[in-house]
Residue frames relative to the residue before (quaternion, step in Angstrom):
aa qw qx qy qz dx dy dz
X 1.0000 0.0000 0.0000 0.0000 0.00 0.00 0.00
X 0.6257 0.4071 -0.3600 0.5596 3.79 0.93 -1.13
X 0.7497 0.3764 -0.4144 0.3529 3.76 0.32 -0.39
X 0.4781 0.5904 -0.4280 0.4895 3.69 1.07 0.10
X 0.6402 0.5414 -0.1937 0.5094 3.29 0.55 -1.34
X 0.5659 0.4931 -0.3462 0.5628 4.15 0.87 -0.69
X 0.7321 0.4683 -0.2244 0.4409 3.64 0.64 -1.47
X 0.6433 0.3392 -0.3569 0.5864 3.75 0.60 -0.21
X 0.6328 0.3634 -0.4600 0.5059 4.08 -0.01 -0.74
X 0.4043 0.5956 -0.5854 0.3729 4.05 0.47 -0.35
X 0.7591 0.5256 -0.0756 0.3765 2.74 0.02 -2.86
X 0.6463 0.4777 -0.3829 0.4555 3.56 0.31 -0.40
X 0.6748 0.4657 -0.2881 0.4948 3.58 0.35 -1.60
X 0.7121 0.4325 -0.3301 0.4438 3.85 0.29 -0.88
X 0.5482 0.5105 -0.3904 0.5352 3.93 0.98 -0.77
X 0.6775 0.3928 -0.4229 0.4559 3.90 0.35 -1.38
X 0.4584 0.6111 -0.5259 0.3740 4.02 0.39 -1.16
X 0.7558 0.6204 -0.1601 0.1347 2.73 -0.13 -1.91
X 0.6726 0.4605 -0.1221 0.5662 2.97 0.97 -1.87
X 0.7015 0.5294 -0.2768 0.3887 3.80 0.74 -0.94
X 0.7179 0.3990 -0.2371 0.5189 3.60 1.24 -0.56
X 0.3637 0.7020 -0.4744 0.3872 3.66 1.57 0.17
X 0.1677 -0.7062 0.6776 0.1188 3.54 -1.06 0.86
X 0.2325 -0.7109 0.6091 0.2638 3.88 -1.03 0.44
X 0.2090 -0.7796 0.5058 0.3044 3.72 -0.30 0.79
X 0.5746 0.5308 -0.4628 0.4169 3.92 1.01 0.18
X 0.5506 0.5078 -0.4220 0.5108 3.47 1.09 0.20
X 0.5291 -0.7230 0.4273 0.1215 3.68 -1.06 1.71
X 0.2464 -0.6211 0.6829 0.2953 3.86 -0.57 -0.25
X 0.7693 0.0167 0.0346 0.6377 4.28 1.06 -0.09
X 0.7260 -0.4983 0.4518 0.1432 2.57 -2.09 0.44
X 0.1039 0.6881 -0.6021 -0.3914 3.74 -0.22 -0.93
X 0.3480 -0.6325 0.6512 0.2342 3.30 -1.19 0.50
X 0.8098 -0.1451 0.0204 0.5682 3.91 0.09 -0.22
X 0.3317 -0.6635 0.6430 0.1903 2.80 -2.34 0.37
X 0.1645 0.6806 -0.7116 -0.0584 4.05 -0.63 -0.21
X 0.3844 -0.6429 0.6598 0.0600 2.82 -2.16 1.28
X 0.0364 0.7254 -0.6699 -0.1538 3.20 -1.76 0.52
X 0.7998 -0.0160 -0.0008 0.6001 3.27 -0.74 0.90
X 0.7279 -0.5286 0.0849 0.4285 3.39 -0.77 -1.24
X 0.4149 0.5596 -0.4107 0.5883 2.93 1.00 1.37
X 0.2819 -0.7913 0.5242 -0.1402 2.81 -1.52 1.64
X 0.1161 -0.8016 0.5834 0.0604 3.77 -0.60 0.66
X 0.0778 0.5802 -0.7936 -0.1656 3.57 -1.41 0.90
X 0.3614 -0.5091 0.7788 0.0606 2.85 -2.36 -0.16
X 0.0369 -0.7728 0.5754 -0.2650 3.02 -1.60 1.28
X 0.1902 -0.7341 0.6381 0.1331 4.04 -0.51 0.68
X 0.0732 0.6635 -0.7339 0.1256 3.89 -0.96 1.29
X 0.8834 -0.0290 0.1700 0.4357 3.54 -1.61 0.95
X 0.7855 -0.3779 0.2577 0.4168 3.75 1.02 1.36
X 0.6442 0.5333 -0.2629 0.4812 3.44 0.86 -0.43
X 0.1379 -0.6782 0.6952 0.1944 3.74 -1.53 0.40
X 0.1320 -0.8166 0.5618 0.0104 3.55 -0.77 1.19
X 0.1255 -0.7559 0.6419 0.0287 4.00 -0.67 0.96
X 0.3253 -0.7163 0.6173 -0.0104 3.24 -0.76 1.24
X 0.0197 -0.6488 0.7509 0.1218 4.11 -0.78 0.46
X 0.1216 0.7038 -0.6966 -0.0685 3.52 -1.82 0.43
X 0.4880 -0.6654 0.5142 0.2339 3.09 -1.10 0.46
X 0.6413 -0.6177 0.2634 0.3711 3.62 -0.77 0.08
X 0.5853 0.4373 -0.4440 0.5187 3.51 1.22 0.70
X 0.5880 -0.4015 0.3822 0.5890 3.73 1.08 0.36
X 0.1952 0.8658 -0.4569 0.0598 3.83 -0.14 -0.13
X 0.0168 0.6963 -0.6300 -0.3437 3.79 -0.12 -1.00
X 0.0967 -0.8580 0.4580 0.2115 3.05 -1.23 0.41
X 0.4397 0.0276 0.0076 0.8977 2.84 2.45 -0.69
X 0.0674 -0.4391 0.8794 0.1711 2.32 -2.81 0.25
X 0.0072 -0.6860 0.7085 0.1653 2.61 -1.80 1.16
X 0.2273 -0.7657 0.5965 0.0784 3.71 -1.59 0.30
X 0.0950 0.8013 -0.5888 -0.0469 3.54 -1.07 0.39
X 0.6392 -0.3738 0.2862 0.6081 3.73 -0.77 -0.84
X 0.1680 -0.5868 0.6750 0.4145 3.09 -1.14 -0.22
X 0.2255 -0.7286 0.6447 0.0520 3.63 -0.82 0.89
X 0.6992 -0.4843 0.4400 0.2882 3.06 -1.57 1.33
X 0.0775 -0.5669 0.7196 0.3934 3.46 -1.76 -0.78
X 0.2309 -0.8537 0.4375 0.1626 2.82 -1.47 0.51
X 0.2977 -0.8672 0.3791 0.1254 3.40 1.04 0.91
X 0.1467 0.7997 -0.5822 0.0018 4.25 0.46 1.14
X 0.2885 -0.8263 0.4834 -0.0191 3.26 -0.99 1.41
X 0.5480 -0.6507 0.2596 0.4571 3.27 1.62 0.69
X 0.7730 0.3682 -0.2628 0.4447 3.44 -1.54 0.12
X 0.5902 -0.5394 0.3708 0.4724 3.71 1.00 0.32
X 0.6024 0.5136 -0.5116 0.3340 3.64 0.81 0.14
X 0.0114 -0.8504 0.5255 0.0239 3.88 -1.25 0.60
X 0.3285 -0.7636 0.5558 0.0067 3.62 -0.85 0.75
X 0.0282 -0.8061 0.5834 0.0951 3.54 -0.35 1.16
X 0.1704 -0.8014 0.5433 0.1835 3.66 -0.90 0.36
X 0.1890 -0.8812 0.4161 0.1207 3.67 0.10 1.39
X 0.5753 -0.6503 0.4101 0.2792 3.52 -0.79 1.07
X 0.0346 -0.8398 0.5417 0.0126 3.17 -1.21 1.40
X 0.7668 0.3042 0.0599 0.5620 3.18 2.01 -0.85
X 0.0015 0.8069 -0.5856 -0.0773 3.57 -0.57 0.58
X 0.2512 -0.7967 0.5493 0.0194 3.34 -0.79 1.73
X 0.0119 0.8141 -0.5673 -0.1233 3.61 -0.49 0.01
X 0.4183 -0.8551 0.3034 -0.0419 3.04 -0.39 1.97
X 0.8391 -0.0243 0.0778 0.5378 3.27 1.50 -1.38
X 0.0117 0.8186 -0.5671 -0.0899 3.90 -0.29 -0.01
X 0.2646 0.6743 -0.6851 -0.0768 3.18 -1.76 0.29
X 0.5591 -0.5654 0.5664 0.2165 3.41 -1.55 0.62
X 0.2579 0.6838 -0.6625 0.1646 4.20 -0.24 0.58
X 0.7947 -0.0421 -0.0948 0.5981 3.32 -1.20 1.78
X 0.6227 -0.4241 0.4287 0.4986 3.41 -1.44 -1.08
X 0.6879 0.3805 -0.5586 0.2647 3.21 0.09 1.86
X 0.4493 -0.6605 0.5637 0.2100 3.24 -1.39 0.32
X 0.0885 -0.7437 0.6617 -0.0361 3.44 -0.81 1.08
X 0.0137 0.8226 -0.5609 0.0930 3.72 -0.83 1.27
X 0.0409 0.8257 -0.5498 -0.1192 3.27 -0.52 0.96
X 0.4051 -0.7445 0.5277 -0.0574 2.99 -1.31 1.85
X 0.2479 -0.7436 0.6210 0.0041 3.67 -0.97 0.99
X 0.0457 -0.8191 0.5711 0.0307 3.96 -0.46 0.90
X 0.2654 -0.7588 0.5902 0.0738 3.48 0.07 1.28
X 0.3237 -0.6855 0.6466 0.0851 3.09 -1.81 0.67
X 0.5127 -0.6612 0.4471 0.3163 3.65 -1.13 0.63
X 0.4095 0.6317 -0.4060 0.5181 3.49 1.48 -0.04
X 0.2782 -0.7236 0.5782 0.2545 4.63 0.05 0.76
X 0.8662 0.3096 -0.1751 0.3510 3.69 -0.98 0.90
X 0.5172 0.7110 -0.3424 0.3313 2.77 1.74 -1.13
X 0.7772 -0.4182 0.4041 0.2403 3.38 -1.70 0.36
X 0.0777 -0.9170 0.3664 0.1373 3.82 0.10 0.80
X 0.4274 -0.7195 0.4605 0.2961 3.81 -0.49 0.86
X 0.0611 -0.6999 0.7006 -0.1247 3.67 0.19 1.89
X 0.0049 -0.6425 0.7427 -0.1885 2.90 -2.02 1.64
X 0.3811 -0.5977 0.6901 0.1461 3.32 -1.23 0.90
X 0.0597 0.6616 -0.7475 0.0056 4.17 -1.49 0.61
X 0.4714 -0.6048 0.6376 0.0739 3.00 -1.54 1.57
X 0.2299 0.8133 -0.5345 -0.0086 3.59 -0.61 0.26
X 0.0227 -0.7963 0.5973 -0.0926 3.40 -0.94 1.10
X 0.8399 -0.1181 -0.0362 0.5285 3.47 -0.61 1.36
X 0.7043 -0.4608 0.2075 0.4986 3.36 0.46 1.75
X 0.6952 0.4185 -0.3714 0.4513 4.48 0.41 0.17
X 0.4749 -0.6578 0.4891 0.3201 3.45 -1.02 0.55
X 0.1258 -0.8161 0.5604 0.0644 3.66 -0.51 0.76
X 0.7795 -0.0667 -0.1293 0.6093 3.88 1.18 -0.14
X 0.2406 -0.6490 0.7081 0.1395 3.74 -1.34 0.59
X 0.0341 0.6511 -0.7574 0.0358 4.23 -1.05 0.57
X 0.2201 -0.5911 0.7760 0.0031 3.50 -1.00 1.30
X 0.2926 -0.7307 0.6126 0.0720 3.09 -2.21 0.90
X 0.7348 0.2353 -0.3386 0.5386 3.23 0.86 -0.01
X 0.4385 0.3183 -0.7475 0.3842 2.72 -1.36 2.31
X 0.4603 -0.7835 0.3737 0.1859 2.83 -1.65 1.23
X 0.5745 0.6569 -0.3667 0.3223 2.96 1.46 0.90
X 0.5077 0.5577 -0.3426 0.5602 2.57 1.92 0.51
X 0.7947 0.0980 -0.0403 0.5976 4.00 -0.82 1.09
X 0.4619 -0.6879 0.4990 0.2536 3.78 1.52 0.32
X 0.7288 -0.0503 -0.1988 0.6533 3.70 1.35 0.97
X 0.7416 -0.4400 0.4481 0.2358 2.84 -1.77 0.09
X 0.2646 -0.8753 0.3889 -0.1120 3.22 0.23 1.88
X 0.2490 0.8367 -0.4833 0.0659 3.91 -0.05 0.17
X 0.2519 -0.7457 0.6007 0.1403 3.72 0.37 1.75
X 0.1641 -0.5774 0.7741 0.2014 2.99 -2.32 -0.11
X 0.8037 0.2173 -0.2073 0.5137 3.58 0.61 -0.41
X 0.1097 -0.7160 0.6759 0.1360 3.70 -1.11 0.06
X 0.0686 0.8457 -0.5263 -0.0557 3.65 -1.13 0.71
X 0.4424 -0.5856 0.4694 0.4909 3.88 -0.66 -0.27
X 0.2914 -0.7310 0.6162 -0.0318 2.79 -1.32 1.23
X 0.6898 -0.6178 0.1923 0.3249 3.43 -1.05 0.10
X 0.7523 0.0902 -0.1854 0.6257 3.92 -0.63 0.95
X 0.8789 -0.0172 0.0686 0.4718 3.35 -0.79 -0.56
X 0.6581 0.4402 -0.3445 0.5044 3.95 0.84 -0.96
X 0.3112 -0.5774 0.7498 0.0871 2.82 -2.48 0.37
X 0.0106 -0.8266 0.5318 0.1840 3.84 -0.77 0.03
X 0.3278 -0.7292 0.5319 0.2791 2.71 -1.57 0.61
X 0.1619 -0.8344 0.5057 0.1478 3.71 -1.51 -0.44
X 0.0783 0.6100 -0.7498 -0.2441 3.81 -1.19 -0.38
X 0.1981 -0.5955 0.7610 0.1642 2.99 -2.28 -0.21
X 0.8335 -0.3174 0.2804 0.3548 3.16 -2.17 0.21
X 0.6518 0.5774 -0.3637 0.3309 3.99 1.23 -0.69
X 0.6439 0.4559 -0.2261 0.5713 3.26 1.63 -0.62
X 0.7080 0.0674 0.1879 0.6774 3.74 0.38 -1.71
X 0.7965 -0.1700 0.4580 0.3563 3.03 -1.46 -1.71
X 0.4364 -0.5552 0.5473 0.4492 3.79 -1.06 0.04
X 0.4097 0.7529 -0.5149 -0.0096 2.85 -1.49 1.00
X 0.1884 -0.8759 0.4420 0.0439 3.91 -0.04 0.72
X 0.3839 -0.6801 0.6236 -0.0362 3.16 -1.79 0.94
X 0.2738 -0.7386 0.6051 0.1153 3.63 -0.95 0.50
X 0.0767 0.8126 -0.5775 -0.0168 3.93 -0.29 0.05
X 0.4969 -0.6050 0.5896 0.1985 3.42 -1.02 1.11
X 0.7437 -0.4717 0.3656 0.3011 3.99 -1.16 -0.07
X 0.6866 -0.0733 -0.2252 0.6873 3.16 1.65 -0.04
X 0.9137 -0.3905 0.0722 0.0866 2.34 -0.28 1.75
X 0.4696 0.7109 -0.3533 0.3864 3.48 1.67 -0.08
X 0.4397 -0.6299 0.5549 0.3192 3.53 -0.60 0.98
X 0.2541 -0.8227 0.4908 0.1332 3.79 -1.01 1.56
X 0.7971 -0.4174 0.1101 0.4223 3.55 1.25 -0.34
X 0.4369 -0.8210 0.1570 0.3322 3.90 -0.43 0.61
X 0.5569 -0.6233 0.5164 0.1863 2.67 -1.53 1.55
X 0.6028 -0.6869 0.3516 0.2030 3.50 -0.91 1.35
X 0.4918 -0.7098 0.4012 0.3055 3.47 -0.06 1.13
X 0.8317 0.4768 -0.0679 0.2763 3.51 1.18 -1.32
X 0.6450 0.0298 -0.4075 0.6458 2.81 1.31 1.20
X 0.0792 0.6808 -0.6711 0.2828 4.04 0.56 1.32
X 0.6690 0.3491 -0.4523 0.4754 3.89 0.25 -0.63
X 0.6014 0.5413 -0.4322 0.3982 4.15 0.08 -0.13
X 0.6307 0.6492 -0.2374 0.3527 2.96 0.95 -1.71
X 0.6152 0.6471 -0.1727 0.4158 2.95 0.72 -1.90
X 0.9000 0.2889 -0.0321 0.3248 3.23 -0.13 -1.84
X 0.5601 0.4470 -0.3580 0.5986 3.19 2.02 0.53
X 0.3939 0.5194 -0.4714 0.5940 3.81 1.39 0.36
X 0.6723 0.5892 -0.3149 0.3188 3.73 0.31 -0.86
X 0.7901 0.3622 -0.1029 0.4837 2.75 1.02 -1.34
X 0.4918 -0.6225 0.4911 0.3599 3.63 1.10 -0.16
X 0.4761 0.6027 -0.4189 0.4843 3.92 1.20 0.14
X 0.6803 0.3963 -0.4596 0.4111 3.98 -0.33 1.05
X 0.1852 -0.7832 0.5902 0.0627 3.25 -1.17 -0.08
X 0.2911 -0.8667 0.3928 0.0988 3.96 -0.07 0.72
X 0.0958 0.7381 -0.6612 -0.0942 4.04 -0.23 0.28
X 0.7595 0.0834 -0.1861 0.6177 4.20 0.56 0.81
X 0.8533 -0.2460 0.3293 0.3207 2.70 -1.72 -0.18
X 0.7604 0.3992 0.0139 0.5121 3.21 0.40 -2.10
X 0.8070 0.4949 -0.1364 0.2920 3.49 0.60 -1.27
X 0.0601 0.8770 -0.4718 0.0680 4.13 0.63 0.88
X 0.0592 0.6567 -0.7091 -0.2499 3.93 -0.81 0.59
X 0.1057 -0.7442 0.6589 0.0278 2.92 -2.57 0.05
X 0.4672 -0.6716 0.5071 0.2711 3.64 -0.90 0.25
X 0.3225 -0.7654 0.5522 -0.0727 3.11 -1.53 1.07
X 0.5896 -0.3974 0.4316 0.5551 3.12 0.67 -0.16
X 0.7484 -0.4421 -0.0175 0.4941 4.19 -0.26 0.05
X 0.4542 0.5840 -0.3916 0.5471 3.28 1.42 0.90
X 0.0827 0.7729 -0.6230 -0.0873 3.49 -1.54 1.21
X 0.4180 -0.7734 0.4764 0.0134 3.06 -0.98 1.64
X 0.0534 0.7983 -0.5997 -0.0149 3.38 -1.22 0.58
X 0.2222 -0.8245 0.5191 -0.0360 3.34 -0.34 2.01
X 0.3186 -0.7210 0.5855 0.1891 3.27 -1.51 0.03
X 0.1339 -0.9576 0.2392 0.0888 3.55 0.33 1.11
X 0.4285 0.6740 -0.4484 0.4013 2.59 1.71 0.89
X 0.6157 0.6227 -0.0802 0.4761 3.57 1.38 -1.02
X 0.4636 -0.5134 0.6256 0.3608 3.72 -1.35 0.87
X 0.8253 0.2836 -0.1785 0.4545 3.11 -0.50 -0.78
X 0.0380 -0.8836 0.4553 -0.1028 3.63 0.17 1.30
X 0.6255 0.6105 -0.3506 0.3363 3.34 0.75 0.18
X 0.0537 -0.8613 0.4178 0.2840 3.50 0.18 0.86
X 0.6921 0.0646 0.0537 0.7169 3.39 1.78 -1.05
X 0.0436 0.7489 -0.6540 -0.0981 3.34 -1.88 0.02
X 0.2850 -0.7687 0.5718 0.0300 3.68 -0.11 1.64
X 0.3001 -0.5533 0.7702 0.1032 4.23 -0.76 1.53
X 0.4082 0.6843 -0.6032 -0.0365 3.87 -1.22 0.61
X 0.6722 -0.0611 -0.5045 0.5384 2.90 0.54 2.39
X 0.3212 -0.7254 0.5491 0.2628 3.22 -1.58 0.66
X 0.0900 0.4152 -0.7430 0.5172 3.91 0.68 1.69
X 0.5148 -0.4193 0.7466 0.0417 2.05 -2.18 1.61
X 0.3025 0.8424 -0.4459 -0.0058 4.08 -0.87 0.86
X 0.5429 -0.6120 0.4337 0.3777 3.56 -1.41 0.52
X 0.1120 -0.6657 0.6227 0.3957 3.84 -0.77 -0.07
X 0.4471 -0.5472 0.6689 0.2307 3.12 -1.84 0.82
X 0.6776 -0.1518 0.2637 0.6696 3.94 0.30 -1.73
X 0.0750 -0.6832 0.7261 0.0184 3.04 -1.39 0.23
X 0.0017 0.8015 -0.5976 -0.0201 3.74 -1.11 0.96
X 0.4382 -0.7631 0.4730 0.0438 3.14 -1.17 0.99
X 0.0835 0.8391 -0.5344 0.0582 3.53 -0.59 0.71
X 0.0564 -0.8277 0.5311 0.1720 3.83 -0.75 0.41
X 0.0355 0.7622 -0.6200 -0.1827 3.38 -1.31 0.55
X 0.7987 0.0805 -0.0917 0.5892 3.61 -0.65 0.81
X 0.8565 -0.1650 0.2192 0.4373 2.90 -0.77 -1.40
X 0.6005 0.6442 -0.2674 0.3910 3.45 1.38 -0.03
X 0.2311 -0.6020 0.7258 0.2395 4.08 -0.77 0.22
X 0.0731 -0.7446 0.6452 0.1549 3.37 -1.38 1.05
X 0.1642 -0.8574 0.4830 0.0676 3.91 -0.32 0.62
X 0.2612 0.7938 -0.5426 -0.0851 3.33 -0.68 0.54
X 0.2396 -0.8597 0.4465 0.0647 3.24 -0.77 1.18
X 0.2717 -0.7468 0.6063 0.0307 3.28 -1.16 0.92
X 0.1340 0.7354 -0.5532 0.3677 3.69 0.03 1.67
X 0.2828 -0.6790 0.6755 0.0512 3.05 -1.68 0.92
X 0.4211 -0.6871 0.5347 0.2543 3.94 -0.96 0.81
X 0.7395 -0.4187 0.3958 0.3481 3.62 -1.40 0.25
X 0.6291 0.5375 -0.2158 0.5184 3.41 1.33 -0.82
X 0.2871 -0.7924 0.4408 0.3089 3.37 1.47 -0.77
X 0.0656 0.6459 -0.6319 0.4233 3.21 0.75 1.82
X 0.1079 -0.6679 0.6976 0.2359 3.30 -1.31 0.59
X 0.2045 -0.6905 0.6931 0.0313 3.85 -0.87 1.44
X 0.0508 0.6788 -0.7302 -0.0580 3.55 -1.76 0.73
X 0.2063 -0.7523 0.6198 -0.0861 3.36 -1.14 1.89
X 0.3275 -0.7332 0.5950 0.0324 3.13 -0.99 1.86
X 0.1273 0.8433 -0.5198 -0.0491 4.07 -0.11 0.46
X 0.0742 -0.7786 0.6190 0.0718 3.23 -1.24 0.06
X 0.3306 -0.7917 0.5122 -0.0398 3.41 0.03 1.45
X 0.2651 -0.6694 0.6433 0.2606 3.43 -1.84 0.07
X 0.4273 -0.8523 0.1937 0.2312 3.46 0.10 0.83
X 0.5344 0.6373 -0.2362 0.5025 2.84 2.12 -0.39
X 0.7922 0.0398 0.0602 0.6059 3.28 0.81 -1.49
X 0.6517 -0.6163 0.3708 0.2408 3.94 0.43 1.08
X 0.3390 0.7963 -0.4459 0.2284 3.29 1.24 0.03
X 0.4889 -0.7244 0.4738 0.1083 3.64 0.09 1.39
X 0.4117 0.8298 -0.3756 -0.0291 3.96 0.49 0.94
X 0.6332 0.3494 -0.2811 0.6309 3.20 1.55 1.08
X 0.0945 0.7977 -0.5866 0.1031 3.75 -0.67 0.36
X 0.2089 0.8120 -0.5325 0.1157 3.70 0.20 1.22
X 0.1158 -0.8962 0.4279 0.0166 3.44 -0.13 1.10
X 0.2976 -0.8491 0.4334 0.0509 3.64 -0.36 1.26
């Protein structure tokens, strides 16, 4: 009987082991906090043991890189010796593009503090390694405290950045290839700007230099400058809605075609062809 009784307490102790050294592989080591896609490749993000980790996959689940850094505090100084840290609870990844053979993500660390100020950073990345980091909050960066939401390609070598009214205020940034803020874009007509980036309604022949559509007016501003208007070409005097409108350059020309409906609710399509320098209006076939 005592040796039966030996043979089960065995069996038992080995079963508990057992069960206690079981690993569940559907159980994470983390969270991800977000996912953004390029093309076919995909990126999450995640905060482990202090650390921010970006994952790349390909479209069969892959890895292709990991990258990691700190996650650094913010530190929010409110003058007079008084300061506020905001410890990292989340990593958001806001924006991506692929230009040449690099990858430029901009990356939002959230705090566990709701509302709180977020530690927004741009990473350069080339062959799976970080190659530049650009924090946004310092005012020595954009001559204030700067906190994009979107990031796009921009023209030749640049990328830009932005917020709008859903977050803060309109406001936008130029950056050079690494990343070096290139110069300011004119507060006083940034709300247009903006809300023609949104919409996909501009077109770019430099840095600085951006047409767009107005309603039956195309404009071409300089966004470096107060006084931003270089031209603005009326080709019809209907009062109209735009539907789309695409943009195309050859040489010296802006090609436009617009898709718009009249006040009457006609639907009008306008084939232009512009001088890009000076708006000179040298086609105008209307369908």
């Amino acid at each position: 009987m005592k040796k039966l009784f030996t043979i089960i307490a065995i069996v038992l102790f080995v079963g508990c082991s057992s069960n206690d050294n079981i690993v569940d592989d559907k159980i994470p080591e983390y969270n991800i906090d977000s996912y953004i896609q390029i093309d076919d490749m995909s990126f999450r993000s995640y905060i482990y043991e202090g650390m921010f980790y970006i994952e790349s996959v390909d479209k069969k689940g892959n890895k292709i890189f990991t990258i990691s850094d700190k996650a650094e505090s913010y530190v929010h100084d409110k003058g007079f010796g008084e300061k506020k840290i905001y410890n990292v609870s989340g990593c958001y990844l806001l924006d991506a593009l692929e230009k040449k053979d690099n990858i430029y993500i901009l990356i939002s660390l959230y705090s566990e503090i709701p509302l709180s100020h977020p530690h927004k950073f741009i990473l350069k990345i080339k062959d799976g390694e970080i190659v530049n980091k650009v924090y946004f909050d310092s005012d020595d960066y954009h001559n204030r405290c700067f906190f994009p939401e979107r990031m796009i390609d921009w023209y030749g070598e640049h990328i830009a950045i932005y917020i709008t009214v859903k977050t803060s205020y309109n406001d936008m940034a130029i950056l050079d290839e690494n990343l070096n803020y290139t110069y300011n874009v004119s507060g006083h007509g940034v709300d247009r700007w903006v809300e023609n980036i949104e919409k996909n309604n501009y077109i770019l022949f430099s840095p600085n230099n951006i047409i767009y559509t107005v309603g039956n007016l195309v404009v071409c501003a300089d966004m470096y400058k107060y006084e931003y208007t270089i031209w603005e070409t009326k080709f019809t005097e209907e009062e109209i809605r735009l539907i789309k409108v695409d943009y195309f350059l050859e040489e010296d020309n802006a090609v436009i075609d617009v898709d718009a409906i009249t006040k009457a609710g006609e639907r009008k399509k306008f084939h232009l062809i512009l001088n890009k320098n000076t708006g000179e209006l040298l086609s105008n076939n209307v369908q």
